[in-house]
N, C-alpha and C positions, 0 to 999 in steps of 0.2 A: 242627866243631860244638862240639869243648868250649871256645873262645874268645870260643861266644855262652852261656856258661852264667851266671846271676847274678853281677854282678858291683856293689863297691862305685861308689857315683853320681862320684868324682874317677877312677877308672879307665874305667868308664862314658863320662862326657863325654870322657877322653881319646881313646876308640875312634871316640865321634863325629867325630872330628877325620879320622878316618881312615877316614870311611864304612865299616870293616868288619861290624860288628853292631849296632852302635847308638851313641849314639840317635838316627836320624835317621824319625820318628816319619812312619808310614807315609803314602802319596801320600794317600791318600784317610782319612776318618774313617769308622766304619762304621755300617752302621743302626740302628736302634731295635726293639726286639721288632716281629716281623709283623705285619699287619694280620690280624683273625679272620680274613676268609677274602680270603687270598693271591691273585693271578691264576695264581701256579706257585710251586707248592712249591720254596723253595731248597735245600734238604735232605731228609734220612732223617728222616719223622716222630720223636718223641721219645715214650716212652712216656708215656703221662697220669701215671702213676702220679708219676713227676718230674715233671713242668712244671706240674702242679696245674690251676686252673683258667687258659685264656689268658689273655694280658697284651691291656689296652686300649691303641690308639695312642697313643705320645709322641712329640712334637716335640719334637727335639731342635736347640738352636742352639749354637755356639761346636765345636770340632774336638772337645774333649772328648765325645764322643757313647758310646753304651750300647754297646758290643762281644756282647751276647747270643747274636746268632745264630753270632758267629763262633764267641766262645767253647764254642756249645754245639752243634755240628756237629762228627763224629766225622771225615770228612772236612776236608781243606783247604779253604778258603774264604777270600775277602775280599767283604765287601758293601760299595757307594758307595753312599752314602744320596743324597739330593736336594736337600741343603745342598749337597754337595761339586760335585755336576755342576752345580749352577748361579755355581760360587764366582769361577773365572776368564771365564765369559760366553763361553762354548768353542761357536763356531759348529756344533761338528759333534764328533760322539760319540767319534771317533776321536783327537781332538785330548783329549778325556774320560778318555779308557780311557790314552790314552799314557805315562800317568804314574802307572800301574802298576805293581809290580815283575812285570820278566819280559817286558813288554807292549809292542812294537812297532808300529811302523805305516810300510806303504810310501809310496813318491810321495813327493813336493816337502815341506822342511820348511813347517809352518803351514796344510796341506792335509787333514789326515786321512791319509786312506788305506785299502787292506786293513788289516785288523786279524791283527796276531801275537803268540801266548804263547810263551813261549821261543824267540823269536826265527824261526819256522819257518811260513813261508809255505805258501799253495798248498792250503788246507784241511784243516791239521791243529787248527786251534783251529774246533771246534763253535758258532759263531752261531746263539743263539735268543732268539727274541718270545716273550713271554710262555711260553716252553719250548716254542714250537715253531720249527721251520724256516720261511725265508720262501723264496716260490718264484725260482727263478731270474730274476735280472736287479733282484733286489732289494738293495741294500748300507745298511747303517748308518748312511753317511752322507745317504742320503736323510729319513731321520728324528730333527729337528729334537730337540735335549736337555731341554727344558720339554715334551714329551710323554712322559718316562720316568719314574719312581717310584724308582726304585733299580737299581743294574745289582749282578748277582752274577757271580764268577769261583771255578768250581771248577777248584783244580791237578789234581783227578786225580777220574778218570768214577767216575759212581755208576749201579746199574741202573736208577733213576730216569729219570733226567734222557740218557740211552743215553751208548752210549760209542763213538761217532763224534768222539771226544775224544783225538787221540794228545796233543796240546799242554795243552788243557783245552777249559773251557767258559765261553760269555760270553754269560751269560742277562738281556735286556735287557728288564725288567718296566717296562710303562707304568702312567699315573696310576692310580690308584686312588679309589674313590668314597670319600669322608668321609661321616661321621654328622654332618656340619653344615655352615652355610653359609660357602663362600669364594667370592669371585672375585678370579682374579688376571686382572690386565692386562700386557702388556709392548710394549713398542713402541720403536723405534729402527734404525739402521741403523749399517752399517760402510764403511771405504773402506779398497780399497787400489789403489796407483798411479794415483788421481784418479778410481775407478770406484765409485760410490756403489750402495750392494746397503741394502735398506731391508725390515725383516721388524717384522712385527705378531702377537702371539698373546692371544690370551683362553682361561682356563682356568675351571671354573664345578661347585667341588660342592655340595649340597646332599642333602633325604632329604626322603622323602615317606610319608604310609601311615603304617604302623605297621613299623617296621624296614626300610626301604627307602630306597635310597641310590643316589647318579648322578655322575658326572663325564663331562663333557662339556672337548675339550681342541682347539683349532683353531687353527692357524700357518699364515702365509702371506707370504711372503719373495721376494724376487727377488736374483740372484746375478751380477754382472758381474765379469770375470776377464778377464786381460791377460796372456799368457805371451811371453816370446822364448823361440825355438825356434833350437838350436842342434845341428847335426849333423853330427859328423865321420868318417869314412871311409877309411880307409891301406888298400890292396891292393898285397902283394910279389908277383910271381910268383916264385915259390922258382927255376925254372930258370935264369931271366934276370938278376935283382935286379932287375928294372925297379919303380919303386912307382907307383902312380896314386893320386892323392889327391881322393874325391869328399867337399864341401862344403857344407851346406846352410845359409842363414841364412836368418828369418823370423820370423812373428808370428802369433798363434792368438789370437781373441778369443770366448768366450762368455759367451750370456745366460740363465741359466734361471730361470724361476720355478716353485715348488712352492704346492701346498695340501696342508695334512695335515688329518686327524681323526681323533682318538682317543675313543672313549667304553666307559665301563660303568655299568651300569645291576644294580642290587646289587637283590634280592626278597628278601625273609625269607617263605615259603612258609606255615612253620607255627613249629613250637618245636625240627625238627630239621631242615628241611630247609630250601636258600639254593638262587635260583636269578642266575647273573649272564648278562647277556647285554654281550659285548663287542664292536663293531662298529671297524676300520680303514682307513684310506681312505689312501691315496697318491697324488697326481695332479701329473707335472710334465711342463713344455715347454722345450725350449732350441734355441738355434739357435747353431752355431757357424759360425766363417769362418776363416782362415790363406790365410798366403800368403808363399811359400816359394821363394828362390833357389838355382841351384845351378850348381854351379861345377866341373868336372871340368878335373885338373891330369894330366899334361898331355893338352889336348883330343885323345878318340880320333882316331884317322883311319883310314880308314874311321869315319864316326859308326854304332853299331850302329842295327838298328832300334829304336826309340820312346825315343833319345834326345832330354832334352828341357832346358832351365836354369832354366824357371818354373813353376811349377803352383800354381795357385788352388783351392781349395775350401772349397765351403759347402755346410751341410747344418742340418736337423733331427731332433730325434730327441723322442719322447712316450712317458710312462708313463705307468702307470695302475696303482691295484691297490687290490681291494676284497676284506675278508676278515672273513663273521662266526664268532665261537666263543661256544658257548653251553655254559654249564661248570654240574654240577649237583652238589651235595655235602648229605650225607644223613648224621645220627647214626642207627644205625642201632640200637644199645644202648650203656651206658656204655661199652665196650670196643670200640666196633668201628665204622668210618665208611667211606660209598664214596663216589664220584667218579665221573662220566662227563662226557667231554668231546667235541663236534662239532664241526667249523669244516669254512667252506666259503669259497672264494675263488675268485677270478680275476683275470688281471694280462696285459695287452696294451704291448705295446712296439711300436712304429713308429719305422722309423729313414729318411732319405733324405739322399742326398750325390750330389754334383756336383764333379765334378774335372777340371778343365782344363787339360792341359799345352800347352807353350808352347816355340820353337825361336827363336831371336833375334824374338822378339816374333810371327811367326808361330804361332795356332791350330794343332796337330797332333792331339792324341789327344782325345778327352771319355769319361771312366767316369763312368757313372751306376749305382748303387746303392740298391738299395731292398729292405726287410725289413719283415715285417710277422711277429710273436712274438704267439699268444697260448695263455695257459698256464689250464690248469684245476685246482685241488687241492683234495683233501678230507682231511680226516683227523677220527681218530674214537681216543679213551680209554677206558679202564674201571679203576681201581683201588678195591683196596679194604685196607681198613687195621685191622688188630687189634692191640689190646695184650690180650699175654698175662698179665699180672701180673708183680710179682718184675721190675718195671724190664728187661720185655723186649716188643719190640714185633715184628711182622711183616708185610710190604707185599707184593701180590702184583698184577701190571697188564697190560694187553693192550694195545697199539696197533696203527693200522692210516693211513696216507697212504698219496696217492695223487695224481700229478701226470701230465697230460697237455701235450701242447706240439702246436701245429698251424703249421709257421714255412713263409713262403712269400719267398722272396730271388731277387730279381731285379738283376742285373749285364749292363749293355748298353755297349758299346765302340763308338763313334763309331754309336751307334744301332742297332745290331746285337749278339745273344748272344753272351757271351763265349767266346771259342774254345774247345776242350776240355773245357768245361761242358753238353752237349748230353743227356751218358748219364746226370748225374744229377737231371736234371729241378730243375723251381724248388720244388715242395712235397716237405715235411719232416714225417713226424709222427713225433712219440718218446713214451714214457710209462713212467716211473716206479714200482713199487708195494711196497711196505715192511710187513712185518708183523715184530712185536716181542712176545717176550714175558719177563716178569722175575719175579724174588723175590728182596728183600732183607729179612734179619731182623740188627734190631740188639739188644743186650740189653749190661746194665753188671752189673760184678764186684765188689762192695765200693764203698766210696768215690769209688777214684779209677781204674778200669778202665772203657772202654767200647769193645765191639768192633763192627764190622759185617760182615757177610757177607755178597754176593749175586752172582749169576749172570744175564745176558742173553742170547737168544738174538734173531737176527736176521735176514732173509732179503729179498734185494733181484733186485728183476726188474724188466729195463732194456730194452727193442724202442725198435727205429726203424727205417725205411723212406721210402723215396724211390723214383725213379722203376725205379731197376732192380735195388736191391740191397735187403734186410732183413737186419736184425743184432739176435742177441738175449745177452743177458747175464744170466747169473742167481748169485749168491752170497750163500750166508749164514755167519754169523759166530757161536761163542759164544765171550763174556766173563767165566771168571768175577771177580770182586771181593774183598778184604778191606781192611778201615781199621781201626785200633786207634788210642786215643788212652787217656794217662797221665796224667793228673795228678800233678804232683811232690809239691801240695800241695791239701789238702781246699775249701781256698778257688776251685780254678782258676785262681791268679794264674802258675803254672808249670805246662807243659805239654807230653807228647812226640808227637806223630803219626807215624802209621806207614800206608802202601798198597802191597800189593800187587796191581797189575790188569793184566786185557789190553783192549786197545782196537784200534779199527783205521779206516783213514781208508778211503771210498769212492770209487772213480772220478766225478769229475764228469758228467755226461749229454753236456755239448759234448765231454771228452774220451773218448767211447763211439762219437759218431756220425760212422760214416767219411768223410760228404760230404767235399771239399774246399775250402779257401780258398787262389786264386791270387794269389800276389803279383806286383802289375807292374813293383816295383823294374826299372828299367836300371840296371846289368849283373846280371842272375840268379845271385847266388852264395850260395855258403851262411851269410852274415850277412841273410839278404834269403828265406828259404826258404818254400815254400806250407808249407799249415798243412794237419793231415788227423785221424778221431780213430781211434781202436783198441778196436775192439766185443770185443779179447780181454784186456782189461785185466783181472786181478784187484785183491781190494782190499788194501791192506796191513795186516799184523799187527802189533801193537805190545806188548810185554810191558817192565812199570813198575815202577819201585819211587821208594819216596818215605816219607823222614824229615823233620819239622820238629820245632821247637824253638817255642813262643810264651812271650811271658814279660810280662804285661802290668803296668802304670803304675797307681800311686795315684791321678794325674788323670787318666786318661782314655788314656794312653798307651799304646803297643805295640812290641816289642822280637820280631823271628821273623826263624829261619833257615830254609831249604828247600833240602836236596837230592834233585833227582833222575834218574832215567837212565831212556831207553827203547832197548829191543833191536827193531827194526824188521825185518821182513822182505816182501817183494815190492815191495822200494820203487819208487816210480815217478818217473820223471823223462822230462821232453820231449828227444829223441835226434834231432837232425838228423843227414841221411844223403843223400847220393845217392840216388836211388829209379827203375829203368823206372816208368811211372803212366799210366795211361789218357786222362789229359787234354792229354798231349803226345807228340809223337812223340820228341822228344830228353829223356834221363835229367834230373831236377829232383830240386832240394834238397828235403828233405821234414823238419820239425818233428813226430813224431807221438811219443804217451807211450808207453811203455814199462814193463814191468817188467825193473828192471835187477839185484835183489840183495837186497842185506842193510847195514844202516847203524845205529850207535849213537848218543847221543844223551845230554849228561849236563850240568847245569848246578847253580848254584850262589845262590838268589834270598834277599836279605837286605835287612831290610826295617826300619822304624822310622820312632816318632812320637810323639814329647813337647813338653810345655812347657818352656819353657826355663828357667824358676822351680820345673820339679819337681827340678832340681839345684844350681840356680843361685839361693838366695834375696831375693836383693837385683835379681834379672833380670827383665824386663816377663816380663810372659807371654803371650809369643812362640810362636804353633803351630808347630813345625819338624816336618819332613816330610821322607825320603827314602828311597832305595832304589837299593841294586846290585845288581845279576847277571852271574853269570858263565855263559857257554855254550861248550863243544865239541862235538863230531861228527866222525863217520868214517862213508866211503860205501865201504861194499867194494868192489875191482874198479875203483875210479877214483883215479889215483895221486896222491899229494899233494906240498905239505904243505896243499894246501888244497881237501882232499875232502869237505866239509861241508855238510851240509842244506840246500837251496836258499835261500839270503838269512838266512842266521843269521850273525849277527854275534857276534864274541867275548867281547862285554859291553853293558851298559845300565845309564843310571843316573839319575836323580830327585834334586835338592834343589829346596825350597820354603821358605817361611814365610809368614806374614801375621799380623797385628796388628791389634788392637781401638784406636784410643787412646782413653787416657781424657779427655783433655780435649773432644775435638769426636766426632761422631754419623760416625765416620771407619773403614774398615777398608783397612789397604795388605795387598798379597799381592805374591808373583813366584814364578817357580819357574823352573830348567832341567831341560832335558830332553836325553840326551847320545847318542848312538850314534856307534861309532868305524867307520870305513869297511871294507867289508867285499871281499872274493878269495874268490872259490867254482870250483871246477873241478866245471863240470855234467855233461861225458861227458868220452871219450878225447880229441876235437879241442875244446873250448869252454868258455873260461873268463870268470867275469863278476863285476862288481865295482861297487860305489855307493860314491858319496861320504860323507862323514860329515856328521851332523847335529848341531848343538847349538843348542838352540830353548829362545830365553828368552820368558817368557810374565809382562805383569805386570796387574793392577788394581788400581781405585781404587771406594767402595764409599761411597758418602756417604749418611747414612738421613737423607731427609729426615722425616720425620716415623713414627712407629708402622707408618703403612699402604705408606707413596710410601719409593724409595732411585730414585737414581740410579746407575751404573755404566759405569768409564769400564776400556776393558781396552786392550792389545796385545797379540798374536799375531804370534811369529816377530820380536822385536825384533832379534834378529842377524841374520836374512836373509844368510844364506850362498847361492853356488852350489853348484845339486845337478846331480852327472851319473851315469847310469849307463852301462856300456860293458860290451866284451867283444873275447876273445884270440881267434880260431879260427883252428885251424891243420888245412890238410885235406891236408898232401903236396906238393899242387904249389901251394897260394897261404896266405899269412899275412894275416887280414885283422884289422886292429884298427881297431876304433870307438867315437865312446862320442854321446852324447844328453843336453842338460837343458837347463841354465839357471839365471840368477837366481833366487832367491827375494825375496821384499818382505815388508815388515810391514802384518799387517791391526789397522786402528784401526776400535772400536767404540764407540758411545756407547748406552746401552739405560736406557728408561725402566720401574720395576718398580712397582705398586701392588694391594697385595691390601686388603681389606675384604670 
């Protein structure tokens, strides 16, 4: 920490050199003071008494952008304004967020992916819309970037915002209505490997009435993808040393297309009271196909049964998901405002596949599959908000969701139910139900002191049932909270942060519900295991702490360290195992989660972003942009040296830039984006590993005039091969595997025009 403390601008640039603290000016630029009334609060109200009357929206262009909310949130924070997520023409959010300090993403370079804060998969980083949860079967990347407004990232929970937050939170607020008229347009498509994916969006705000305001936001794209499938397979028997070696080589092609709709619709009621009604629609189709050889060295003999060397499949799969929330906010005296919030939704999934294996060209086996998901959620808000005077403010809020699921999965083997599938019937209902209740009081100490304090309480009740079993789960959680922040100096251009919280992650529903999934791999071992879930899961606890340093720029600039550590306990992790199981007469590999322990957690995220002429005088000025982090962990009871948080990798790191030139209506940009390849030891027998990434991303930004730009990007200009694999050793066999592929560069060309 004290090697990120002020330093003169030639030692400064020096450091840059050496990505340690600066200046390598942070991934994103941050937002503009809030809109009067927010879809979600990013933050810990601030007392009136400071903020005086609210700031009116600015638009802000060029990286140098207004740091307010950050600077003025007692918690950590980073906000991406809607310059930045539109800057590189980033098909999908994930590829958005990735370039983040701290911020990871799974899957293929250039794909997106699950979304990770400090490097830690599996649901530790809290995903929310407009600050709520979206119901299962929903991801991020279904939702197109020109429908977002700004994304926020708290490093550490607040009783706000809940703290289902061990990693943090990544709160993704869509458009917001203006007080005047815009319409933007965009239209263009991308390609990659000769496969042309072509997306259209119109965006539309305006006001009506006397204080009344609307944005209307609609995208509509279609997505062709081309993957080689590669799949390897080594099996020792330990007894014999014999190895057999199963092979699979192929090709997987999908098509989907989506519709989005985003709207809010903004009332001004009276002189204290706003009423917003916001409507979201999701709707996509895809049809996928693959087809897959396979090759077993040397060929068994005896062939076991439903040995097979080809298999084909094609299938469809539909979403849908329709969600309104209608959000009410009330002055209620100069001191004191409340909130109530309703949304209501529903989201149906259909999936269907056809798989055909195949023995020297002879038909043998057909699994047919079919799932029909559909999900019902409500959730309901109440806050209310007092300042106390003397620059001290008090928040106090109740929530309530509620999620139902009605899933019916049907799996038929050469046209008849699948074997050992009989006892648990084809219908599934499970449900959800979540009650929360918080107070957070922040208040400030002189000049340059601001604390916060608060406390959450939480309670989770989780049923399912099927044909012959019911399982219930119930857990509640309290969190209490503290953040302190320093000012070094009266201005806030130095800054110290300080948290201590608990937080804790919840079992997933799929991983509660004990139905089974059988795998038909030939030969059944334990790289190839059914899948099952565990209705006795608790959820885990997480105790944090967290230092930062910010040190911001006369232009627009930012200089910040972050350390922090979490003490986890019930941690959970999926534990293959031999299992007796009801659906077979002979013992099967079984994948099911577990509470296995206790695990630590401690990282190191360093961040920065200046001009390059805020040092450099005679230097264009060049927006620079990066960020490092460092990450370790330790899983008690699982031996190392590489006992670490499922898919946390040792480091991550961001460099960018981009230019204005002065001569022509021009903007160039690039950035990379680095992860080093990771070794994770999951239980006693299984270990797993991914390749590394290093994803270069560049554009080109031509204005043609005031209203019209044109935009020419790339995505994944390295195109590396990605594989993931894994070691399992069970006593009497060694099996090593791994799985990926090529990656390719997607090229975009995108037409932009607002008026």
């Amino acid at each position: 920490m004290a090697s990120c403390a002020p330093m003169h601008p030639i030692r400064l640039t020096a450091a840059a050199a050496l990505l340690a603290c600066g200046p390598w000016p942070a991934a994103f630029a941050q937002t503009a003071p809030t809109p009067p009334e927010p879809a979600a609060s990013a933050a810990p109200p601030r007392p009136a008494a400071r903020t005086g009357e609210q700031l009116k929206r600015v638009e802000i262009s060029g990286t140098a952008s207004d740091d307010s909310i950050r600077k003025g949130s007692t918690a950590s924070k980073i906000v991406v304004t809607r310059e930045e997520i539109e800057k590189f023409g980033d098909s999908t959010l994930g590829e958005v967020l990735k370039r983040l300090p701290g911020v990871t993403t799974g899957g293929r370079p250039g794909r997106g992916g699950d979304i990770r804060m400090r490097g830690m998969g599996g649901g530790y980083t809290q995903i929310l819309v407009n600050g709520e949860r979206m119901p299962p079967g929903f991801s991020l990347d279904q939702l197109p970037p020109e429908q977002v407004e700004r994304i926020e990232v708290l490093r550490a929970p607040t009783a706000e915002f809940g703290t289902r937050a061990v990693a943090g939170t990544i709160n993704v607020v869509l458009r917001e209505a203006l007080k005047k008229r815009l319409n933007e347009f965009r239209a263009g498509f991308s390609t990659e490997r000769g496969q042309l994916s072509p997306a259209i969006g119109w965006s539309r705000n305006d006001n009506f009435g006397e204080g009344h305001a609307y944005n209307l936001t609609v995208n509509a794209m279609q997505m062709k993808r081309i993957d080689d499938v590669i799949n390897d397979t080594l099996t020792r028997t330990l007894a014999t040393g014999t190895d057999s070696l199963l092979t699979s080589r192929g090709r997987s092609e999908e098509d989907r297309k989506a519709l989005n709709l985003t709207g809010r619709v903004q009332l001004k009621l009276n002189a204290t009271d706003t009423l917003a009604i916001q409507p979201f629609i999701v709707s996509s189709k895809s049809t996928t196909s693959s087809q897959l050889f396979q090759t077993t060295t040397p060929t068994p003999n005896p062939r076991p049964s439903g040995f097979y060397d080809e298999a084909d499949t094609d299938g469809d799969n539909r979403f849908t998901m329709a969600r309104l929330n209608v959000q009410w906010q009330s002055r209620l005296g100069p001191d004191t405002r409340a909130e109530a919030r309703a949304g209501l939704g529903r989201a149906r999934a259909e999936s269907h596949s056809l798989r055909q294996e195949r023995l020297a060209g002879a038909a043998t086996r057909l699994q047919e599959d079919s799932t029909d998901s559909r999900d019902n959620s409500w959730s309901a808000l109440a806050k209310l908000s007092h300042n106390l005077g003397n620059d001290h403010s008090l928040v106090s809020g109740f929530e309530a969701e509620g999620n139902t699921r009605h899933q019916n999965r049907v799996t038929l083997v050469n046209g008849l139910p699948q074997p050992g599938l009989d006892d648990f019937g084809d219908d599934l209902d499970a449900a959800t139900t979540r009650y929360a209740a918080y107070l957070q009081d922040e208040w400030t100490v002189g000049k340059q002191w601001d604390f916060y304090a608060g406390a959450r309480w939480e309670g989770i009740t989780t049923r399912s049932s099927a044909a012959t079993y019911a399982a219930r789960n119930r857990s509640s959680v309290f969190t209490p909270l503290a953040h302190a922040r320093y000012k070094l100096d009266e201005r806030g251009r130095d800054m110290i942060r300080a948290s201590i919280t608990r937080s804790y992650r919840s079992p997933q529903l799929q991983d509660l519900i004990a139905r089974p999934t059988i795998n038909s791999q030939v030969p059944h071992q334990a790289n190839t295991p059914d899948r099952a879930g565990n209705p006795d899961l608790k959820p885990e606890l997480a105790t944090g702490l967290e230092i930062g340093y910010e040190h911001y720029l006369s232009k627009g600039g930012l200089l910040s360290a972050n350390l922090f550590t979490r003490r986890i306990t019930n941690l959970m992790r999926t534990v293959t195992a031999l299992e007796t199981v009801p659906w077979s007469s002979t013992q099967r590999w079984v994948a099911r989660p577990q509470n296995i322990g206790k695990a630590t957690t401690t990282g190191l995220e360093l961040e920065a972003r200046f001009r390059l002429d805020e040092y450099l005088p005679e230097a264009l000025p060049i927006n620079v942009r990066s960020n490092f982090s460092f990450f370790t962990s330790k899983v008690d009871g699982i031996p190392g040296p590489n006992n670490h948080i499922d898919g946390q990798p040792k480091a991550t790191a961001n460099l960018g830039a981009d230019y204005r030139l002065r001569s022509l209506p021009l903007t160039l940009g690039a950035s990379l984006n680095w992860t080093p390849s990771t070794t994770i030891q999951q239980t006693l027998i299984t270990e797993s590993s991914t390749s590394r990434k290093a994803v270069v991303d560049a554009f080109a930004l031509w204005a043609i005039d005031t209203e019209q730009s044109l935009r020419v990007s790339a995505s994944n200009l390295s195109a590396m091969d990605y594989y993931s694999g894994s070691v399992i050793s069970t006593g009497d066999q060694l099996i090593t595997s791994r799985s990926g592929g090529p990656s390719y560069t997607q090229w975009q060309v995108r037409w932009e025009m607002k008026i």
